[in-house]
FIKELO-41919 format. One record per residue (C-alpha): x, y, z; residue in three letters. Coordinates in steps of 0.02 Angstrom, whole numbers. Example, Ala and Ser with C-alpha at 12.3 -4.5 7.8 and 13.67 -1.06 7.14 Angstrom:
2
+--------+--------+--------+---------+
!     px !     py !     pz ! residuo !
+--------+--------+--------+---------+
!    615 !   -225 !    390 !     ALA !
!    684 !    -53 !    357 !     SER !
+--------+--------+--------+---------+
***
This chain:
321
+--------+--------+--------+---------+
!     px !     py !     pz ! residuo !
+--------+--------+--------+---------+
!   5673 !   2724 !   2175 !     UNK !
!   5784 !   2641 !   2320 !     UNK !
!   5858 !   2748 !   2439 !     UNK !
!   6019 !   2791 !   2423 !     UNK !
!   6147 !   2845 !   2577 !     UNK !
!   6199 !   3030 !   2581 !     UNK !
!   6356 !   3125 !   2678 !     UNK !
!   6258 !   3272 !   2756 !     UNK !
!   6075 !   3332 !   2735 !     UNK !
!   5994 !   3431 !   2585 !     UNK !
!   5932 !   3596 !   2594 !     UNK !
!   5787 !   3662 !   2478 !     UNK !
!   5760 !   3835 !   2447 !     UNK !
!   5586 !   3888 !   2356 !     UNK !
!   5536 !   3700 !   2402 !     UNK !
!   5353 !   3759 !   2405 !     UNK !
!   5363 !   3800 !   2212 !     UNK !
!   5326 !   3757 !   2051 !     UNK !
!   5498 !   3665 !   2036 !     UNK !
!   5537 !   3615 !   2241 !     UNK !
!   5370 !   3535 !   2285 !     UNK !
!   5406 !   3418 !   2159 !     UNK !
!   5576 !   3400 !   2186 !     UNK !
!   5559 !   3373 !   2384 !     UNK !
!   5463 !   3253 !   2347 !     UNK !
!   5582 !   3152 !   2240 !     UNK !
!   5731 !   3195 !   2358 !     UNK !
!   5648 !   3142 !   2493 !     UNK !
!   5587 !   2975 !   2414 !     UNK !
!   5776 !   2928 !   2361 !     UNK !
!   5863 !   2997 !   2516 !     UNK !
!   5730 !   2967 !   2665 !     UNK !
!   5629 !   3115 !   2706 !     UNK !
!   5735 !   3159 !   2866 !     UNK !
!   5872 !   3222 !   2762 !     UNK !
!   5795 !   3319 !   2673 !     UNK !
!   5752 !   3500 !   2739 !     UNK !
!   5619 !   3603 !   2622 !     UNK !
!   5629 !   3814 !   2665 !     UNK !
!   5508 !   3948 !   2571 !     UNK !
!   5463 !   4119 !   2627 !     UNK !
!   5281 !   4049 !   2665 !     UNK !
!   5216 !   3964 !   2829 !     UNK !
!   5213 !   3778 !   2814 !     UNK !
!   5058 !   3680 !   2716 !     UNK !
!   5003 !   3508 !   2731 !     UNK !
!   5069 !   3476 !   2535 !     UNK !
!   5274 !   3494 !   2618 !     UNK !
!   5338 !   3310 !   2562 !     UNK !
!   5508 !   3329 !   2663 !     UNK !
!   5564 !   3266 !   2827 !     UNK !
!   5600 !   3471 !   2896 !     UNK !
!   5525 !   3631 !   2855 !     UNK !
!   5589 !   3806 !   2901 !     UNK !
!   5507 !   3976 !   2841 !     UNK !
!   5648 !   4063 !   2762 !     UNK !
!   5658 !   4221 !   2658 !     UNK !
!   5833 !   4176 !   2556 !     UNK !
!   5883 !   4372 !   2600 !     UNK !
!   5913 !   4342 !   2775 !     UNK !
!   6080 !   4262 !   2745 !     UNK !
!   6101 !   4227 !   2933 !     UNK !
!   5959 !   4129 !   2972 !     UNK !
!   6015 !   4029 !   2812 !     UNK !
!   6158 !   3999 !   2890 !     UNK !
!   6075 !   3948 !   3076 !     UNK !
!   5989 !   3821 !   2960 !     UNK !
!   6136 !   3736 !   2872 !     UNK !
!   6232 !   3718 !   3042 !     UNK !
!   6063 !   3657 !   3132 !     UNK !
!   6035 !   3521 !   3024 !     UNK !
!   6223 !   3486 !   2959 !     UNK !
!   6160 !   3532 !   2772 !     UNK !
!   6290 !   3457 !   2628 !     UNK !
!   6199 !   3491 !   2480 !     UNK !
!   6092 !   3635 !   2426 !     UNK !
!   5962 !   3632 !   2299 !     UNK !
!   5940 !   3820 !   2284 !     UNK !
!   5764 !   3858 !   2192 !     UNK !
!   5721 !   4033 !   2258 !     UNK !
!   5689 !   4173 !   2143 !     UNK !
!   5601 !   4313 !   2058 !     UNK !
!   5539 !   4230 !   1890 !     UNK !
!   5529 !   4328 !   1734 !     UNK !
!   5349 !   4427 !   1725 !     UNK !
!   5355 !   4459 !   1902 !     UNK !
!   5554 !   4519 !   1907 !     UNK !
!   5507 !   4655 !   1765 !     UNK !
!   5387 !   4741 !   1879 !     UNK !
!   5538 !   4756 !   2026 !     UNK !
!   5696 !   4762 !   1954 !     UNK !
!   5814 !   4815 !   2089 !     UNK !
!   5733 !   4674 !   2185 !     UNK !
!   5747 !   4512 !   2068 !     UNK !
!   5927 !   4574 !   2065 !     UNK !
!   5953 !   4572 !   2227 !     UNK !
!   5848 !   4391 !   2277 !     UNK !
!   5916 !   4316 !   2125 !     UNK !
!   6104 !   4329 !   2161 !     UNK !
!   6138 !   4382 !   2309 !     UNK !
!   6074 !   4203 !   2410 !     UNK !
!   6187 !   4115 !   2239 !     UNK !
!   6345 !   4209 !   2306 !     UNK !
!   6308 !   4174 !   2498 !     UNK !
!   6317 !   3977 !   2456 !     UNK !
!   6434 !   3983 !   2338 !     UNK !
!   6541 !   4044 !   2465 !     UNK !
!   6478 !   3920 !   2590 !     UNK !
!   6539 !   3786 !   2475 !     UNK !
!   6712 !   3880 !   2425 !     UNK !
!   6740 !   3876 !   2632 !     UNK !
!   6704 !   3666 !   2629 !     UNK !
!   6565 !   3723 !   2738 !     UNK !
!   6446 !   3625 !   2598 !     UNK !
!   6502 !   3511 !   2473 !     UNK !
!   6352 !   3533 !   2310 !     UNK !
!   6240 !   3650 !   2233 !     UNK !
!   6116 !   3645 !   2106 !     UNK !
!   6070 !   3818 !   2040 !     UNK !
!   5925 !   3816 !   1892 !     UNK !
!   5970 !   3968 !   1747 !     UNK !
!   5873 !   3984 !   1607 !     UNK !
!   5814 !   3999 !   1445 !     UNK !
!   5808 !   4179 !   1469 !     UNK !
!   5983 !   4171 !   1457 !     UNK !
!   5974 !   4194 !   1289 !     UNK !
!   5919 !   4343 !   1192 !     UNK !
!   5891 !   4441 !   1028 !     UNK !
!   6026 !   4422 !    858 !     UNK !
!   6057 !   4228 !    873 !     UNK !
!   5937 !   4104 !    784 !     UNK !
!   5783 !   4065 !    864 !     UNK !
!   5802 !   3883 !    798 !     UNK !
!   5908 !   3733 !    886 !     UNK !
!   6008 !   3847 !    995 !     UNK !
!   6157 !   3782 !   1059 !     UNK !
!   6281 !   3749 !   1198 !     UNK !
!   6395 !   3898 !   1164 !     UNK !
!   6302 !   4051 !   1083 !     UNK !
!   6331 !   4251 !   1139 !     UNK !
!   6204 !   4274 !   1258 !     UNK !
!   6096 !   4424 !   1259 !     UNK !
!   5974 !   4423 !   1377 !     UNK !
!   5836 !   4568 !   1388 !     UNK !
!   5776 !   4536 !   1527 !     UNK !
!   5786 !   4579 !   1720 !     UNK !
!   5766 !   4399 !   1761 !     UNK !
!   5885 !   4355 !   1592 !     UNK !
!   6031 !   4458 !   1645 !     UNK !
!   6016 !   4386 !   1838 !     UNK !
!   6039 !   4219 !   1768 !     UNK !
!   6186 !   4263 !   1654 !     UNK !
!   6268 !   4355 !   1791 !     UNK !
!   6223 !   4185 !   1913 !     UNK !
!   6302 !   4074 !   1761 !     UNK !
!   6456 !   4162 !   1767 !     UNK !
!   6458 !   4174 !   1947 !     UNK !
!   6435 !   3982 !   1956 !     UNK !
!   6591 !   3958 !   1824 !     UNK !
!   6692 !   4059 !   1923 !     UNK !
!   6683 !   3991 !   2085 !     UNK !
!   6707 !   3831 !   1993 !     UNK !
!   6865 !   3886 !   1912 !     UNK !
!   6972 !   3993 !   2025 !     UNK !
!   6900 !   3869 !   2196 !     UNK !
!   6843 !   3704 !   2142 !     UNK !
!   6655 !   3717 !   2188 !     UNK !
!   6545 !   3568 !   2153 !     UNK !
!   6377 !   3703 !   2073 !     UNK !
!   6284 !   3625 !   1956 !     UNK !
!   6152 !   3680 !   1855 !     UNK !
!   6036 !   3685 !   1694 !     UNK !
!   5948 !   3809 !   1578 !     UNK !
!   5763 !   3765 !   1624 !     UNK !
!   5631 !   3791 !   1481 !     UNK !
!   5447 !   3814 !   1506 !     UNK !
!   5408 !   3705 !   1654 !     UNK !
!   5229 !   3606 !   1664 !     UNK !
!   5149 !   3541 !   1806 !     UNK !
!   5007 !   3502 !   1876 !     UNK !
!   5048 !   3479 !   2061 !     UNK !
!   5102 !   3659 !   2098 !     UNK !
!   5062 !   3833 !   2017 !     UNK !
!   5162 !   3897 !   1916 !     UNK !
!   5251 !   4060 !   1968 !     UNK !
!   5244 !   4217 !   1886 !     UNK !
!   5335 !   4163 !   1722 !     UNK !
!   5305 !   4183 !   1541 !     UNK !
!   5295 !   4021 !   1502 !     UNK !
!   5135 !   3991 !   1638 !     UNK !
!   5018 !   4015 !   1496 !     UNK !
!   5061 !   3788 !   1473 !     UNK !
!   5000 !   3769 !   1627 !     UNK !
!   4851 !   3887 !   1648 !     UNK !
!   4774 !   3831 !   1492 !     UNK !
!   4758 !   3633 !   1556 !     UNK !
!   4652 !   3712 !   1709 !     UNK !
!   4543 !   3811 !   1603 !     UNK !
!   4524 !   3674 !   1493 !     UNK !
!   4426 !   3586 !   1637 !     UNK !
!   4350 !   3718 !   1720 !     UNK !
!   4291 !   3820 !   1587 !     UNK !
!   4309 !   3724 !   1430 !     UNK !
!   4409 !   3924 !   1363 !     UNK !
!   4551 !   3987 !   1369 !     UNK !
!   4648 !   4167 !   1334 !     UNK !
!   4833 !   4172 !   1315 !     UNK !
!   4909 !   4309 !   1353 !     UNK !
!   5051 !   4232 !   1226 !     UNK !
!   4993 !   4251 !   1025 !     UNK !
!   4953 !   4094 !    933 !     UNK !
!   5122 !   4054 !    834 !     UNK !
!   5247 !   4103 !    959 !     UNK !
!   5327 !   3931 !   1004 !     UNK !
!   5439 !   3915 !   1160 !     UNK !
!   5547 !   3765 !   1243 !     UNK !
!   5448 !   3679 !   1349 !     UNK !
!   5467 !   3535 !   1480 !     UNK !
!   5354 !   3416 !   1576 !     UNK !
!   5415 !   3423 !   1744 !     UNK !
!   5437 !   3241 !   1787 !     UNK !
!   5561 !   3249 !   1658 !     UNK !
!   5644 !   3413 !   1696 !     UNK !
!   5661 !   3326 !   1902 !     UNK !
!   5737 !   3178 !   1813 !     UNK !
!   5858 !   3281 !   1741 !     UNK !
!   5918 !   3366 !   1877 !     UNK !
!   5970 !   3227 !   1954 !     UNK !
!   6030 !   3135 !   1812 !     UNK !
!   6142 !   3302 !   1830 !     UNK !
!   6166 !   3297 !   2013 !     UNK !
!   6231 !   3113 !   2022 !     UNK !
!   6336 !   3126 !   1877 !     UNK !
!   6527 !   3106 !   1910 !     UNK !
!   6607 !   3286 !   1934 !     UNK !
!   6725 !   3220 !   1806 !     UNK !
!   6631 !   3193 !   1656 !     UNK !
!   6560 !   3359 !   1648 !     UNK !
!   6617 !   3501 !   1508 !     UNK !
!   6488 !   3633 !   1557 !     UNK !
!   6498 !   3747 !   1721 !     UNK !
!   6399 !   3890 !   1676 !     UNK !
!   6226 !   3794 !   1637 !     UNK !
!   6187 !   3642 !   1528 !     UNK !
!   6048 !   3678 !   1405 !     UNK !
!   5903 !   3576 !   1419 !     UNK !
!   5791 !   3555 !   1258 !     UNK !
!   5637 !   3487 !   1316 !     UNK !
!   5515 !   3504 !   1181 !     UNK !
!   5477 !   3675 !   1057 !     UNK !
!   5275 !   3727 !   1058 !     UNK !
!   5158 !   3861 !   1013 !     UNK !
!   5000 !   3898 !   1114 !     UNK !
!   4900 !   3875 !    949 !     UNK !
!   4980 !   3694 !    929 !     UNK !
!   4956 !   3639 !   1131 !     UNK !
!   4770 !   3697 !   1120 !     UNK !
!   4758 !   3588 !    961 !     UNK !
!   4835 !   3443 !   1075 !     UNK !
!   4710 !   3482 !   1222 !     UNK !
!   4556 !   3470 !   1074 !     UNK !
!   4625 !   3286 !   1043 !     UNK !
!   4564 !   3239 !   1231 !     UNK !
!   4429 !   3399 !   1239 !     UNK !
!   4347 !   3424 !   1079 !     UNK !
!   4247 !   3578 !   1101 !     UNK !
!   4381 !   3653 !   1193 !     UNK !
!   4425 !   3854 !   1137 !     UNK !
!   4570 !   3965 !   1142 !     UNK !
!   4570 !   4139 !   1110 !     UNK !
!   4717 !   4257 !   1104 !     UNK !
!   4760 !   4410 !   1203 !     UNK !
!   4952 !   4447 !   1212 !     UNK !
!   5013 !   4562 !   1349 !     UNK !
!   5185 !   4643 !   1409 !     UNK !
!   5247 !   4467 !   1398 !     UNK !
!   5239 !   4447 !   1227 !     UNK !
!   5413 !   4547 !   1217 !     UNK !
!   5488 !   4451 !   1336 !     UNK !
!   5415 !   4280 !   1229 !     UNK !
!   5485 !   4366 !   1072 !     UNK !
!   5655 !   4367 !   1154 !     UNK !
!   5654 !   4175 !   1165 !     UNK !
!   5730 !   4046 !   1068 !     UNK !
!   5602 !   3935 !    992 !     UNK !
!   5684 !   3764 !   1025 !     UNK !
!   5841 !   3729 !   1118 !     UNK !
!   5991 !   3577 !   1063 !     UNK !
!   6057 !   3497 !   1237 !     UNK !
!   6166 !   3368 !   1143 !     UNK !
!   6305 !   3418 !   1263 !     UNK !
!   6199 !   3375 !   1391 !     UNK !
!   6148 !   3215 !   1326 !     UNK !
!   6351 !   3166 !   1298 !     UNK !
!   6417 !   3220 !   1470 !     UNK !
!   6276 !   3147 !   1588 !     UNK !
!   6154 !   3055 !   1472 !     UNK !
!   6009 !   3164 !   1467 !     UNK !
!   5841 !   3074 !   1410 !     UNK !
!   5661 !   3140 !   1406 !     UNK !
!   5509 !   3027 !   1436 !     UNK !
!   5356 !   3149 !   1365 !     UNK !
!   5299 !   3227 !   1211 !     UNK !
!   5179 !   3353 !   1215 !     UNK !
!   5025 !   3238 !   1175 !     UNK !
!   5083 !   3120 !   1321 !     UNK !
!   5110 !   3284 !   1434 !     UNK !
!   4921 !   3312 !   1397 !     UNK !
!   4844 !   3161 !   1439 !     UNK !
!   4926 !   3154 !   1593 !     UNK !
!   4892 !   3321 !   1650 !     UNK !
!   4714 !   3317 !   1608 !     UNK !
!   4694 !   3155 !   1688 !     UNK !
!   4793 !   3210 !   1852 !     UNK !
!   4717 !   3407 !   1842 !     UNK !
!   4509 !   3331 !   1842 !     UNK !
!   4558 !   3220 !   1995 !     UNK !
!   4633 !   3364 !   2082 !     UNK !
!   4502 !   3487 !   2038 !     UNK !
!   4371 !   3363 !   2050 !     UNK !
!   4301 !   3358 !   1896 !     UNK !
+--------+--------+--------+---------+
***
């Protein structure tokens, strides 16, 4: 991808997870890699694709703001958060990590300070007493969920600042992201990627989510691509400013494992479902994005046999098998 010219540098927050290593990496490659500035609460790694790190913990709101004047940040790709499983077990804190950072750069951009921000909701969004089939655009949302009801309250936050100021926030419902670069984080979707290790490693695997229970799902080279299709989009052309749906792809662990046996035929799954079975349950099944596909041209490049061959194939040169 050529690089393209950009007013002002990026910010990353997260950058060192599931969704940010990934997406530093593609930022960097479009806009050079010295305008693009990757944060996460952890010490830097060797795997940090972008031109700048700096340890941040999104809380401390002032040395966010040291780091946006330092390096004359313009756009914010704000990734941070307490995922689903791990936001049950600490309520008062995934509230507090999950908007609390969203309102301190919303205001940033509100004040001109910034001029973009991409914010990622959910699928968690959604909740019991609406149909678990081809959900769309604008249903009541019902979330749960600790993590659920953070992202509502961020969605509405985001529409808000957009209506009654004119901030440029931008964002999508994420599905069940797959990857094989980074681990995933702590959601209830990680069973898609844990299996594709233990595929390798062990030839077994136990999911913690029961056999039938299909969820959205995305590869993430196609859930990057579609953030940016998102993030270059003209401001005009878009309907949505709570969060575009994004439909990905609609699986059950019984049906992946049958995908993984196409490339590893003695491969095994087993079934153990734990507290995140609920939170599963509370899913929709499959997601419609043709709103997002109208507004900003949304396209998707894998299916879920193509997602398994190229995760296996990256996964055994990466674990060295």
């Amino acid at each position: 991808m050529k690089m393209e010219t950009v007013t002002g540098r990026i910010l990353i927050t997260g950058a060192l997870g599931q969704i940010g290593t990934e997406l530093s990496a593609k930022l960097s490659e479009i806009y050079g890699k010295d305008n693009v500035i990757a944060t996460d609460i952890r010490e830097e790694h060797d795997n940090n694709p972008a031109g700048y790190y700096e340890v941040l913990d999104v809380m401390d709101l002032e040395k966010a703001k040291s780091i946006i004047e330092k390096y004359n940040i313009k756009i914010v790709y704000h990734l941070a958060s307490l995922l689903s499983g791990t936001a049950e077990k600490n309520p008062q804190l995934a509230w507090k990590l999950n908007i609390d950072p969203l309102l301190f750069f919303l205001n940033l951009a509100k004040d001109k300070t910034i001029d973009q921000i991409f914010w990622p909701s959910s699928i968690a969004v959604f909740g019991r007493e609406i149909p678990k089939q081809n959900v769309g655009q604008e249903v009541p949302l019902n979330p749960s969920t600790v993590y659920g009801i953070t992202k509502l309250a961020g969605e509405k936050w985001c529409e808000y600042y957009f209506n009654k100021y004119g901030v440029d926030v931008r964002s999508v419902r994420y599905p069940g992201l797959i990857s094989w670069k980074a681990p995933a984080g702590g959601g209830t979707t990680d069973y898609a990627v844990e299996i594709y290790y233990k595929a390798i490693e062990d030839g077994k695997y136990t999911s913690f989510i029961s056999e039938n229970t299909a969820m959205p799902m995305m590869y993430m080279d196609d859930a990057i691509d579609a953030t940016l299709q998102l993030m270059h989009a003209p401001k005009e052309t878009l309907t949505v400013h709570t969060s575009y749906n994004l439909g990905g792809m609609s699986f059950a662990p019984k049906e992946l494992a049958a995908s993984i046996q196409k490339e590893i035929p003695d491969f095994q799954i087993n079934y153990e479902p734990d507290f995140r079975q609920a939170i599963a349950d509370s899913w929709p099944s499959s997601i419609e994005d043709t709103v997002a596909k109208k507004d900003w041209n949304l396209s998707y490049r894998f299916d879920m046999d193509a997602m398994t061959k190229d995760m296996l194939k990256n996964l055994k040169v990466k674990l060295g098998k």
